[in-house]
C-alpha positions in Angstrom: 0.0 0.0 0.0 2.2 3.3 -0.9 1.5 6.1 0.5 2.5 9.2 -1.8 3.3 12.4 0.1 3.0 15.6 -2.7 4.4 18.6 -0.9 4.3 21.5 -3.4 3.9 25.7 -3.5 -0.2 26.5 -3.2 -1.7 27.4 -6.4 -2.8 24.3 -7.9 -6.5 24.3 -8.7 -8.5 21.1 -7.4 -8.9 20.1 -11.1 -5.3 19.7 -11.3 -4.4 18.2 -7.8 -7.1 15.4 -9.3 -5.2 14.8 -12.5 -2.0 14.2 -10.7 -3.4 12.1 -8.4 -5.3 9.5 -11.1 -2.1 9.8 -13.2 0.0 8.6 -10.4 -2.0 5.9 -9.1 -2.7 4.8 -13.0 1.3 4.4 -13.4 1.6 2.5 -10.4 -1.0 0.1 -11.5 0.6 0.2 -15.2 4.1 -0.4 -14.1 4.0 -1.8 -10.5 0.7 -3.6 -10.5 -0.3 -1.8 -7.5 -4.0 -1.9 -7.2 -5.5 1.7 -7.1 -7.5 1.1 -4.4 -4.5 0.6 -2.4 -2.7 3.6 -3.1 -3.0 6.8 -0.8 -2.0 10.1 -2.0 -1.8 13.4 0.2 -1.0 16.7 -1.3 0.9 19.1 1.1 0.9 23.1 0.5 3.5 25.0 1.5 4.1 28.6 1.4 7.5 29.8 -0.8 8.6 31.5 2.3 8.1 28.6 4.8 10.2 26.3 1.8 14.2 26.6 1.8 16.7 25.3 -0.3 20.4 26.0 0.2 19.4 28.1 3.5 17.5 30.2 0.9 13.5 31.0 1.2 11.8 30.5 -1.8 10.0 34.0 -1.3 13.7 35.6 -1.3 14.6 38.0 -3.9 16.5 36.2 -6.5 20.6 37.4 -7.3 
């Protein structure tokens, strides 16, 4: 049972959270066999400011 954990910037319309979420669990059934009905997937928003890469915020004015 996998258990896919999207975290991403908000923005993403509901349409589109639902189009990555079939064409995820499609390609695991496709390619892994894994039943859909067993595969979870949770979409995490997080703000550019709260999200750091390299000790740098997202939200920080670019060089």
């Amino acid at each position: 049972m996998p258990l896919i954990r999207i975290e991403m910037f908000p923005g993403r319309s509901a349409e589109a959270r639902q189009q990555i979420a079939e064409g995820i669990t499609r390609l695991l059934h496709e390619t892994a066999g894994i039943s859909p009905a067993a595969t979870t997937i949770i979409f995490q928003e997080t703000a550019p400011q709260d999200w750091f890469v390299a000790g740098r915020s997202h939200a920080a004015p670019k060089d």
